[in-house]
Short mmCIF file of the C-alpha atoms (twelve columns), coordinates in Angstrom:
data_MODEL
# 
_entry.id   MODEL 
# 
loop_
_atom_site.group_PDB 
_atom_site.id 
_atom_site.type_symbol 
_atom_site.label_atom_id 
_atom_site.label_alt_id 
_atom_site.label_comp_id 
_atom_site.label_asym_id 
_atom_site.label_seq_id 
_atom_site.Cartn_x 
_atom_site.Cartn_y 
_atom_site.Cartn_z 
_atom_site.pdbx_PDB_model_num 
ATOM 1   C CA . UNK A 1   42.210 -156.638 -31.350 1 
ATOM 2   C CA . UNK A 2   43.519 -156.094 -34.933 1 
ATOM 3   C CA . UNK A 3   41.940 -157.084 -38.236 1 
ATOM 4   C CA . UNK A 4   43.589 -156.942 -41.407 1 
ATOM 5   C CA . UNK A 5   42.812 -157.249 -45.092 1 
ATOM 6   C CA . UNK A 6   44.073 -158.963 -47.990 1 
ATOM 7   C CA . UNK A 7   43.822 -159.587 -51.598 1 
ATOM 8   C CA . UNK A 8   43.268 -163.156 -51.577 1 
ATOM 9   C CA . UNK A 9   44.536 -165.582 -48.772 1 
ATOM 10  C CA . UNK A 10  48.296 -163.899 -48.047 1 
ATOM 11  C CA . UNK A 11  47.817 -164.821 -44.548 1 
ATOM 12  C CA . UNK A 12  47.456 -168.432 -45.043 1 
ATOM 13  C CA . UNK A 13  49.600 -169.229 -42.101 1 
ATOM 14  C CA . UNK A 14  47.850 -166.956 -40.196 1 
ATOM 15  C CA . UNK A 15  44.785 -168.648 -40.817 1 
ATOM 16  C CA . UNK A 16  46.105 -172.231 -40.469 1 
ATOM 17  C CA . UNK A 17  47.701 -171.638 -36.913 1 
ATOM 18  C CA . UNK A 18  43.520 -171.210 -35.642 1 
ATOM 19  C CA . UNK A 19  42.338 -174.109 -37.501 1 
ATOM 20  C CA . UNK A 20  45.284 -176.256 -35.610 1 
ATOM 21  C CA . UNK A 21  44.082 -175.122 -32.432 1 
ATOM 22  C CA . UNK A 22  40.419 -175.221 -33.120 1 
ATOM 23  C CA . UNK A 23  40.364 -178.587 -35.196 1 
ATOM 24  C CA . UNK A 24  40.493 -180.824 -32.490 1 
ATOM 25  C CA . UNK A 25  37.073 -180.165 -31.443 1 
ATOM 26  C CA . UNK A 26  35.377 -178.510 -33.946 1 
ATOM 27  C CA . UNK A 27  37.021 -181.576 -36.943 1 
ATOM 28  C CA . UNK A 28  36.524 -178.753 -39.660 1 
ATOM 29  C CA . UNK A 29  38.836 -176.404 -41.693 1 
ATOM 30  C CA . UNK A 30  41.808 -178.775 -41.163 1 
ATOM 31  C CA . UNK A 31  45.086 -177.066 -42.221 1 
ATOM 32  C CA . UNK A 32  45.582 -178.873 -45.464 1 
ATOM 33  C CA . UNK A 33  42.003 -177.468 -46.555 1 
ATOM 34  C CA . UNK A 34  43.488 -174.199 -46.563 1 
ATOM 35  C CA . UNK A 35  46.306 -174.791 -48.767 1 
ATOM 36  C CA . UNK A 36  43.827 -177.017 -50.970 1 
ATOM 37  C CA . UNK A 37  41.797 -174.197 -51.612 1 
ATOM 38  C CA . UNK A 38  44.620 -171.206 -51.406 1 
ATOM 39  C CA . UNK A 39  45.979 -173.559 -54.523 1 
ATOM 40  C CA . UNK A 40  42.256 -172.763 -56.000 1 
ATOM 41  C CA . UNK A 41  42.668 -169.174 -55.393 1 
ATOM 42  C CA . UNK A 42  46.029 -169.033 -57.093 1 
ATOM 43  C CA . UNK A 43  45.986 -166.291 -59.845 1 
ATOM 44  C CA . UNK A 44  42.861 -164.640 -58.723 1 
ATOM 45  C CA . UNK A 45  43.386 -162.854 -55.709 1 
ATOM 46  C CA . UNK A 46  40.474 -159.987 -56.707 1 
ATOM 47  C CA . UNK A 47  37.705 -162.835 -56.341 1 
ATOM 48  C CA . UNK A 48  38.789 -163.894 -52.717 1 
ATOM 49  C CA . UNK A 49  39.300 -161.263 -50.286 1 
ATOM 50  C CA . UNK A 50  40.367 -162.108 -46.924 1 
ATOM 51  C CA . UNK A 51  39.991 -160.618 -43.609 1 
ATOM 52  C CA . UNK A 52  42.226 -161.931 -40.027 1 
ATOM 53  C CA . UNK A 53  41.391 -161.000 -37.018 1 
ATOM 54  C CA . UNK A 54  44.385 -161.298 -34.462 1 
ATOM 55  C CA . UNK A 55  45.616 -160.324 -30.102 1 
ATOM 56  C CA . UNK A 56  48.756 -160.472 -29.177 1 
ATOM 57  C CA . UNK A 57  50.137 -162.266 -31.929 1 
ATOM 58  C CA . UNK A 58  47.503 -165.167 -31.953 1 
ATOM 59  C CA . UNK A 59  44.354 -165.351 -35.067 1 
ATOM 60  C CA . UNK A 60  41.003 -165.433 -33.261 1 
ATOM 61  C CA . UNK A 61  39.168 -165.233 -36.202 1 
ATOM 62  C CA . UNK A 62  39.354 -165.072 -40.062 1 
ATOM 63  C CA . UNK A 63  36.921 -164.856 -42.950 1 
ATOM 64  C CA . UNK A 64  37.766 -165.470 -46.851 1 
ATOM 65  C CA . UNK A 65  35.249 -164.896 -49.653 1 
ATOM 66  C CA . UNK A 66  34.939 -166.218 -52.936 1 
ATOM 67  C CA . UNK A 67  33.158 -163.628 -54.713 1 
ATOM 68  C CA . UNK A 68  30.234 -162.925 -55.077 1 
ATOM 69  C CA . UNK A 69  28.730 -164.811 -52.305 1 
ATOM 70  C CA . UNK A 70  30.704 -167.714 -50.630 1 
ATOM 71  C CA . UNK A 71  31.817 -166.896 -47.264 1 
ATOM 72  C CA . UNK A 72  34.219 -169.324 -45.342 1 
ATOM 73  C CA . UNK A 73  35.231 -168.245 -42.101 1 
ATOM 74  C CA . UNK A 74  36.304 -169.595 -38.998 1 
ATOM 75  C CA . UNK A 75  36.176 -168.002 -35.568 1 
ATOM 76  C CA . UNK A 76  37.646 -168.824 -31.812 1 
ATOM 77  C CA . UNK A 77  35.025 -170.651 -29.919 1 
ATOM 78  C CA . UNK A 78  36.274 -168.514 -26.791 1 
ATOM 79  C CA . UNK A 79  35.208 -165.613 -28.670 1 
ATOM 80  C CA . UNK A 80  32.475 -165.872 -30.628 1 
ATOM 81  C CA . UNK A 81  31.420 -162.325 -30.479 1 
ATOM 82  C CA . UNK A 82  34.141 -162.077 -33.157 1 
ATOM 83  C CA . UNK A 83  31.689 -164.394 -35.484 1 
ATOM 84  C CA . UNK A 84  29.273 -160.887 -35.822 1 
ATOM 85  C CA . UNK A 85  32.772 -158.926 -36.733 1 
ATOM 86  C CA . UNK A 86  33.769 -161.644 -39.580 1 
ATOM 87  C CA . UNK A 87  29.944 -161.900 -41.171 1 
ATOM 88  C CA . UNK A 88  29.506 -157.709 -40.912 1 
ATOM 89  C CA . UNK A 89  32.951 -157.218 -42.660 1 
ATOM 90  C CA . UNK A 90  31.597 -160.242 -45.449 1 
ATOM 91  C CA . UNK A 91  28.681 -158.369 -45.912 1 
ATOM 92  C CA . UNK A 92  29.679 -155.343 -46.685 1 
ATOM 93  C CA . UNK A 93  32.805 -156.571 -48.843 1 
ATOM 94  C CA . UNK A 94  30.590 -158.585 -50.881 1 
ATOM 95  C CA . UNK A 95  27.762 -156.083 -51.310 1 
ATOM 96  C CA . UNK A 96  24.725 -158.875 -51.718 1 
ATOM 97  C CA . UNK A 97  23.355 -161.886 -50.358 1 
ATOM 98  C CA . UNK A 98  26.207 -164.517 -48.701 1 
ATOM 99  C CA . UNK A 99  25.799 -168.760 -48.918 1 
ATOM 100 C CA . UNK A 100 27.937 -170.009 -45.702 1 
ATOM 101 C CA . UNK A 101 28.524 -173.391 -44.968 1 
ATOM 102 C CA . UNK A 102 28.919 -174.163 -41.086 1 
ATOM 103 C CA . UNK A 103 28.680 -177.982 -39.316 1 
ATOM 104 C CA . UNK A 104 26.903 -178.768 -35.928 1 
ATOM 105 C CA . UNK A 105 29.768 -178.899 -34.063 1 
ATOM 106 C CA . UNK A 106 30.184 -174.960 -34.396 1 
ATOM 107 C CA . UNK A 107 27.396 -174.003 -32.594 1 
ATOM 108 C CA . UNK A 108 28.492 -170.334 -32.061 1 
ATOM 109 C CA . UNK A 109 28.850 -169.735 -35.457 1 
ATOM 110 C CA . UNK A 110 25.555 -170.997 -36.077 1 
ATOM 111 C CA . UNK A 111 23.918 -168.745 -33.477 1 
ATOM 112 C CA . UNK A 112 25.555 -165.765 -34.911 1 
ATOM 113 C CA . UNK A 113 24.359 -166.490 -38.430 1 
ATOM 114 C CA . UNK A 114 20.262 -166.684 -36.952 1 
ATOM 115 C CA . UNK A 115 20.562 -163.613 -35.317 1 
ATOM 116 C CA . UNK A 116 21.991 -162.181 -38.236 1 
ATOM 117 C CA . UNK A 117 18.850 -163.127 -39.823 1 
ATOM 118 C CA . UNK A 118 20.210 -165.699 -42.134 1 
ATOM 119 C CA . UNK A 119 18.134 -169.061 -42.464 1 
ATOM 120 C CA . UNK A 120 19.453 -172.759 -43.199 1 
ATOM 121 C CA . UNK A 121 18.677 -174.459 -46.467 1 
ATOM 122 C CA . UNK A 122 16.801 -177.771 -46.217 1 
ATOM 123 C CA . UNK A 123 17.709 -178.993 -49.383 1 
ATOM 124 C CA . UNK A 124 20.913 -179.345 -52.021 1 
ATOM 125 C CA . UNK A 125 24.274 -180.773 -51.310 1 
ATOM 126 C CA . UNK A 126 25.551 -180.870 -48.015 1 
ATOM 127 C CA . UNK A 127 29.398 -182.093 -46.983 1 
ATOM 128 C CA . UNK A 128 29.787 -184.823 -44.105 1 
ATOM 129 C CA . UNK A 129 32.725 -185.606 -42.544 1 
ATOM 130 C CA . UNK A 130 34.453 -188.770 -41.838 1 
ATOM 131 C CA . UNK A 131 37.131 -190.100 -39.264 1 
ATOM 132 C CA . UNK A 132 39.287 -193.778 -38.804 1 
ATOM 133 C CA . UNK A 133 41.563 -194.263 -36.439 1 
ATOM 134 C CA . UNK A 134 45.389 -194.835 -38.091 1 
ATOM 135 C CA . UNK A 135 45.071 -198.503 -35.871 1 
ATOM 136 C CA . UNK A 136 44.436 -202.287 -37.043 1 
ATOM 137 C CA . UNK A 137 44.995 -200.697 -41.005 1 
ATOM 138 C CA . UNK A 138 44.576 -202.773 -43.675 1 
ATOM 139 C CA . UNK A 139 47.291 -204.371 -46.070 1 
ATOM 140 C CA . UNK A 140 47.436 -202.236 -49.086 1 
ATOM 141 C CA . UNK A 141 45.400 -203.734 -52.293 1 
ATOM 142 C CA . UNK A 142 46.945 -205.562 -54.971 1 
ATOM 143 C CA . UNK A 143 46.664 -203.862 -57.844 1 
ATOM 144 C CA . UNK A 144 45.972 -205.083 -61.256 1 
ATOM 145 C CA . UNK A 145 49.585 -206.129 -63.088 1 
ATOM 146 C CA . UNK A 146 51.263 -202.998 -64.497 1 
ATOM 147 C CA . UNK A 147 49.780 -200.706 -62.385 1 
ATOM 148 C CA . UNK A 148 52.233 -199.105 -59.341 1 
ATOM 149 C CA . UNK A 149 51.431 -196.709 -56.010 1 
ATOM 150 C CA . UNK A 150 54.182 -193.750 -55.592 1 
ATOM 151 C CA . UNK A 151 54.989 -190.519 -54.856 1 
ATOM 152 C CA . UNK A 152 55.675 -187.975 -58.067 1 
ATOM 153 C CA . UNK A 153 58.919 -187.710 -58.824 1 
ATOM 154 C CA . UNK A 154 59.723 -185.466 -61.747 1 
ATOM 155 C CA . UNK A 155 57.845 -182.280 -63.510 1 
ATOM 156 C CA . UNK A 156 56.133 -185.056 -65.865 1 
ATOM 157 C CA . UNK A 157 54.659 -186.737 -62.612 1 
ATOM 158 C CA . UNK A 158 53.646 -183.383 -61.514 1 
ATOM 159 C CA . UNK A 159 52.260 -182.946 -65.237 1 
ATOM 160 C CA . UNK A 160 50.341 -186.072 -64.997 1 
ATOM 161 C CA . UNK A 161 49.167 -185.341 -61.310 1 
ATOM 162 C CA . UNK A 162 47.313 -181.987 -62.627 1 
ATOM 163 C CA . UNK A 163 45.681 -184.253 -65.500 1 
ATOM 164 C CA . UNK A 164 44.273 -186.754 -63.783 1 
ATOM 165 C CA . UNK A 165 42.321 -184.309 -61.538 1 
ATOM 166 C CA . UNK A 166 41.052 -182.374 -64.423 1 
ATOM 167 C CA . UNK A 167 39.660 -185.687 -66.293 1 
ATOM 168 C CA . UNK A 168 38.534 -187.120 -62.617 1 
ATOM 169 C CA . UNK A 169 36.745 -184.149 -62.288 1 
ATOM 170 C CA . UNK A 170 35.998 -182.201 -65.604 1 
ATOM 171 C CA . UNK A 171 37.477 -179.216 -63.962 1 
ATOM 172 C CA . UNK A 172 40.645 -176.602 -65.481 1 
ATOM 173 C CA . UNK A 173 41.252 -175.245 -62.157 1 
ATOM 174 C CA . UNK A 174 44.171 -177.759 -61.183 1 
ATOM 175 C CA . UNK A 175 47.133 -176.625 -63.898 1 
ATOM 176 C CA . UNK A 176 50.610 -178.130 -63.681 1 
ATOM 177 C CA . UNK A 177 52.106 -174.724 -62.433 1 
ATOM 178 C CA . UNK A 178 49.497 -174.427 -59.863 1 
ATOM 179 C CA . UNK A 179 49.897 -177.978 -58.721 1 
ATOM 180 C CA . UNK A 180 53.751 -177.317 -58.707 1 
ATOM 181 C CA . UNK A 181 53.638 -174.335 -56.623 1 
ATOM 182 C CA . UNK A 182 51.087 -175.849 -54.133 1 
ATOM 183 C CA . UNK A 183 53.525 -178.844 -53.718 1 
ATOM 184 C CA . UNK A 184 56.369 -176.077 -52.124 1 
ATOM 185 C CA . UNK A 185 53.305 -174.830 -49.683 1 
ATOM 186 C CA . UNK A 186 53.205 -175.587 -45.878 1 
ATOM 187 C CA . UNK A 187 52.154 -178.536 -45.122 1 
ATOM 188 C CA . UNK A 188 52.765 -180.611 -48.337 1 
ATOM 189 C CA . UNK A 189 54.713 -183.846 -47.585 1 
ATOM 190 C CA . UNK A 190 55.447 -185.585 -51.404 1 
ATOM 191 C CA . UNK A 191 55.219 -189.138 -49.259 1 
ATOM 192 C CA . UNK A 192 51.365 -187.790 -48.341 1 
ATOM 193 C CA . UNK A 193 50.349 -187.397 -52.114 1 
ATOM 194 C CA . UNK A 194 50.772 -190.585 -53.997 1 
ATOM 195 C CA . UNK A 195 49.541 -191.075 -57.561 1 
ATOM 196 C CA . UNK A 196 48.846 -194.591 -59.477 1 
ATOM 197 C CA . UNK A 197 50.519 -195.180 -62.662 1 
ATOM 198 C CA . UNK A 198 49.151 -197.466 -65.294 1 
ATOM 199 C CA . UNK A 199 51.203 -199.840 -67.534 1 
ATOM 200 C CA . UNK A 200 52.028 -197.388 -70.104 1 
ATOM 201 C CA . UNK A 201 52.768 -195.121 -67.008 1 
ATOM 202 C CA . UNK A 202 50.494 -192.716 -67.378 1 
ATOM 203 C CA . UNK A 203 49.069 -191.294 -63.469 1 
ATOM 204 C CA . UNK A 204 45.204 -192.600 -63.520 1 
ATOM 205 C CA . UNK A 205 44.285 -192.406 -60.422 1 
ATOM 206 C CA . UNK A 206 45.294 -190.618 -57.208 1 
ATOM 207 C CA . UNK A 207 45.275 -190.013 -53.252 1 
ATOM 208 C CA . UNK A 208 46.295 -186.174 -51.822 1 
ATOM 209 C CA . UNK A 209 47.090 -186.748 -48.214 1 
ATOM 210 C CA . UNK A 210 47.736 -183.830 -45.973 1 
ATOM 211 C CA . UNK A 211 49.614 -184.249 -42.206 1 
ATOM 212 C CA . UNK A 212 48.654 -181.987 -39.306 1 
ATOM 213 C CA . UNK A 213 51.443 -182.626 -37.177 1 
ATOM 214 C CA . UNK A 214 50.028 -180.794 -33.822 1 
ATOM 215 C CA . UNK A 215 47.322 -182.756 -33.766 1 
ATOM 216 C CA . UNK A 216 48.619 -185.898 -35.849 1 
ATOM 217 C CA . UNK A 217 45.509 -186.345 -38.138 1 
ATOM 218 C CA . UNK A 218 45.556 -186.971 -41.615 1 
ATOM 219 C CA . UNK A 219 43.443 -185.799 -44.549 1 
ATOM 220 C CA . UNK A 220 42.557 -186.846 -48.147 1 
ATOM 221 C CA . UNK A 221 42.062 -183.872 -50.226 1 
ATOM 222 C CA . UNK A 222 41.429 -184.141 -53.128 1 
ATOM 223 C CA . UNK A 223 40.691 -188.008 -54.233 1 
ATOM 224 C CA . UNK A 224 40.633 -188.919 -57.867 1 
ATOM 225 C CA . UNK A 225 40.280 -191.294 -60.505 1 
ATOM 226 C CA . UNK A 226 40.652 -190.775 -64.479 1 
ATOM 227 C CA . UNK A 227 37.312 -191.709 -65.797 1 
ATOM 228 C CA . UNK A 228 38.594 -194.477 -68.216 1 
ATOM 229 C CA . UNK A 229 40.245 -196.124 -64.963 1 
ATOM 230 C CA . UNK A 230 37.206 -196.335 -62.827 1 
ATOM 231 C CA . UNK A 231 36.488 -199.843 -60.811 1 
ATOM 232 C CA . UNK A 232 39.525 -201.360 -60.802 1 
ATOM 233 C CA . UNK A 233 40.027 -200.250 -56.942 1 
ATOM 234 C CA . UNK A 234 42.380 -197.854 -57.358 1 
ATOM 235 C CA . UNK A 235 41.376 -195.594 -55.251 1 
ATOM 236 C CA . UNK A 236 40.475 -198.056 -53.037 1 
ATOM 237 C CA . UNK A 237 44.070 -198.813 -53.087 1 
ATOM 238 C CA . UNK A 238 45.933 -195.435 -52.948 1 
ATOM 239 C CA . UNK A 239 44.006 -193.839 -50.107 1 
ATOM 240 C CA . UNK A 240 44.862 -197.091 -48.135 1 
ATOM 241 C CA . UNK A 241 48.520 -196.166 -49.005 1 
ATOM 242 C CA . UNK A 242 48.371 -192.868 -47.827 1 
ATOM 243 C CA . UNK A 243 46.680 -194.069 -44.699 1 
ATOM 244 C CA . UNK A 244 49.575 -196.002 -43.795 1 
ATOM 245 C CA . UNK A 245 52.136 -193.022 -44.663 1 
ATOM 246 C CA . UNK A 246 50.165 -190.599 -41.939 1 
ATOM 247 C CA . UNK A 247 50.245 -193.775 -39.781 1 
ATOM 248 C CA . UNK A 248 54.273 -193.670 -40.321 1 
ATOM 249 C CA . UNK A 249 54.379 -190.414 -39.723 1 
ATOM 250 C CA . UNK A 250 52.962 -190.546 -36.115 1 
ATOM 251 C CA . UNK A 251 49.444 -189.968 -37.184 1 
ATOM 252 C CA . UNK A 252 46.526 -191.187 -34.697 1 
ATOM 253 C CA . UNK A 253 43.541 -190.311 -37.041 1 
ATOM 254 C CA . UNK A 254 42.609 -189.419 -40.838 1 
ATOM 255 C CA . UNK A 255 39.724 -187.851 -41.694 1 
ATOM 256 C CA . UNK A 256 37.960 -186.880 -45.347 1 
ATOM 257 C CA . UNK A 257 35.081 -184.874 -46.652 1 
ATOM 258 C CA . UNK A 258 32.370 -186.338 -48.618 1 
ATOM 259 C CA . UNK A 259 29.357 -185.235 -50.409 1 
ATOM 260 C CA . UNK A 260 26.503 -186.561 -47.917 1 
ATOM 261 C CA . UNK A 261 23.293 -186.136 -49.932 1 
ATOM 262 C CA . UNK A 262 21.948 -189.137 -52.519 1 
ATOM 263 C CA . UNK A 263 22.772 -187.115 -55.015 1 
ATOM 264 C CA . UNK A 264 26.700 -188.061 -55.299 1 
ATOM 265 C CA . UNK A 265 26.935 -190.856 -53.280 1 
ATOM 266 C CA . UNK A 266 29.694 -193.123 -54.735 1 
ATOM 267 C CA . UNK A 267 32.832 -191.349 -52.909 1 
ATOM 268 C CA . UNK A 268 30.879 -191.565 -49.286 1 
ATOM 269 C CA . UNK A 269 30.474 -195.702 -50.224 1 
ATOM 270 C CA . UNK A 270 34.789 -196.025 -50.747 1 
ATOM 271 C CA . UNK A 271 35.063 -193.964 -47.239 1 
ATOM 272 C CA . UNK A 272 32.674 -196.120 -45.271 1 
ATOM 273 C CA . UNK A 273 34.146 -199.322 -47.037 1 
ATOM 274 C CA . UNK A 274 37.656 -198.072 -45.674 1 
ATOM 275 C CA . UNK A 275 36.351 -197.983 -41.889 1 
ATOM 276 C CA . UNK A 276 35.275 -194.154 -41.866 1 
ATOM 277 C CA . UNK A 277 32.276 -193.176 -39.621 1 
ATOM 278 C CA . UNK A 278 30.990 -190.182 -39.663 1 
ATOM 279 C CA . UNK A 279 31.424 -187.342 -37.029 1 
ATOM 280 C CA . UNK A 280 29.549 -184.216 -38.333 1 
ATOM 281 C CA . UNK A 281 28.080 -182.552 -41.689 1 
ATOM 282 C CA . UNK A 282 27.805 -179.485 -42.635 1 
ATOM 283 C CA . UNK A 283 24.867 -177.042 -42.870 1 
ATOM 284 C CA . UNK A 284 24.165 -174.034 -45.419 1 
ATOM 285 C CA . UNK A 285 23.288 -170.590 -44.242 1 
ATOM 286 C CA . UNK A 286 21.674 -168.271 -47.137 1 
ATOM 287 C CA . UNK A 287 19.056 -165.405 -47.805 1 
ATOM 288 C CA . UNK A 288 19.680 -161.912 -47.151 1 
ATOM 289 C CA . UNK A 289 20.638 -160.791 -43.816 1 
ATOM 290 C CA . UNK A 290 18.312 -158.143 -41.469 1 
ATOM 291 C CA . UNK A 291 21.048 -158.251 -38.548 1 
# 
C-alpha cells in the first residue's frame, strides 16, 4: 500500500478511476464531480491538500481537504480499514475540528467516522440525490421566440458561460479562464454542456452535463439560470436537452444533486418535475474527534 500527497487535486485521474468503480453502488462522487470541483480548486492548491492511497497500480482510497475543515474522501468498500488511514491523515493535515459529508449508502465510511468519535448533525443543509432512467424522455420544451439551446462555440460563449453562473449564483469562483481550462479536462464533452441564449444573444441560462462512459450515467453539474431570466422554463428546457445528449451518447441513467432541506427547495421541485426520484442523501459528520 502506497499513499501519496499533493498540493491540491494533481491526481485527479487517480481519484476518478475509484469513483468509476465505486459509483455504481455507492451513486456518489461521480467522476464529473471531481473535475467540477478540481475547476473550484484551480489557483489555490495551498487550501486543498490531497492524499491517494493506491496497490498495484489501482486507488483504494483518497481524501481532499478544503481548508480548514472540509474533508471529502472516498474509500474502497472492500477495504474500509483504509477509511481510519484517510480521516487520521485529515486530521492531522488540518490541525482542528473536520465537517464531512457522507450518504447512507456508504455505510463503512460512516462506521469509521463514529468510532472516530465524530457525531452527525441533525440540522442544516443536507444534499439528496436524484436518478431517471435515459428511457420514454420527453420532447425538448419550446422555448419562448428568440431564445436558442446549444453548445458554446467561441471564447465569447465561454465568456458568457462563466457569467451566467456568477449572476445565477452570486458567486466569483467560476472565471472565464477557469471555465476555459476546465472545458480541456477529462471528461468534458462540449455536446454535454449546453447554454441558452436570449434574443440579443446573451447566455441566460444553462445545463453542465457530465458522461461517465464505464458506467453510462449522466450528471448535471452545475445548473443555472441568470436571475433576470428566471420562470420562463429554461432550465426546464436545457437540462431536458442534455438528457437527451447522454441518452445519444449510450447513456442508461442521469443523476443530479440537490439541496434536500426546506430551506432551498426550488431546484429539488425542477428535478422531481423532470422524472427524478430520489436514491440517497447525504449526512454531515462534525465535532472534534477522540479516536
Amino acid at each position: 500500500m502506497r499513499r501519496h500527497e499533493h498540493a491540491g487535486p494533481e491526481a485527479l485521474r487517480a481519484m476518478q478511476s475509484l469513483a468509476t468503480r465505486t459509483f455504481p453502488a455507492a451513486g456518489y462522487h461521480h467522476i464529473g464531480d471531481l473535475t467540477w470541483n478540481w475547476c473550484l480548486a484551480l489557483d489555490r492548491a495551498d487550501q486543498c491538500p490531497t492524499a491517494v492511497w493506491s496497490q498495484d497500480e489501482q486507488t483504494l482510497a483518497w481524501g481532499w481537504l478544503e481548508l480548514p475543515d472540509t474533508l471529502m474522501l472516498q474509500v474502497d468498500p472492500e477495504h474500509p480499514e483504509l477509511a481510519h488511514e484517510v480521516l487520521a491523515w485529515a486530521e492531522h493535515t488540518a490541525s482542528g475540528p473536520l465537517t464531512i459529508d457522507v450518504t447512507e449508502t456508504e455505510p463503512h465510511l460512516v462506521k469509521a467516522l463514529e468510532q472516530r468519535g465524530y457525531t452527525q448533525t441533525t440540522d442544516g443543509p443536507f444534499m439528496t440525490c436524484l436518478g431517471r432512467p435515459l428511457t420514454d424522455l420527453p420532447d425538448i420544451p419550446l422555448l419562448p421566440d428568440g431564445y436558442s439551446i446549444r453548445p458554446q462555440r467561441d471564447h465569447a460563449d465561454v465568456a458568457g458561460r462563466a457569467a451566467a453562473h456568477r449572476a445565477a449564483f452570486g458567486s466569483t469562483r467560476i472565471t472565464t479562464e477557469r471555465h476555459a481550462r476546465m472545458r480541456d479536462t477529462w471528461p468534458y464533452r462540449p455536446e454535454h454542456d449546453l447554454i441558452v441564449t436570449s434574443p440579443t444573444g446573451e447566455v441566460v441560462a444553462y445545463c453542465q452535463g457530465w458522461y461517465d462512459p464505464a458506467n453510462g450515467i449522466g450528471e448535471f453539474e452545475p445548473v443555472g439560470t441568470h436571475p433576470d431570466q428566471r420562470r420562463l422554463g429554461l432550465a426546464h428546457a436545457v437540462c431536458t436537452a442534455v438528457l437527451h445528449a447522454f441518452a445519444d451518447a449510450g447513456g442508461h441513467r442521469a443523476i443530479v444533486y440537490s439541496r434536500g432541506d426546506a430551506a432551498y427547495p426550488v431546484p429539488k421541485r425542477l428535478y422531481e418535475s423532470m422524472g427524478f426520484t430520489a436514491y440517497t442523501r447525504t449526512h454531515t459528520y462534525a465535532g472534534t474527534p477522540t479516536g
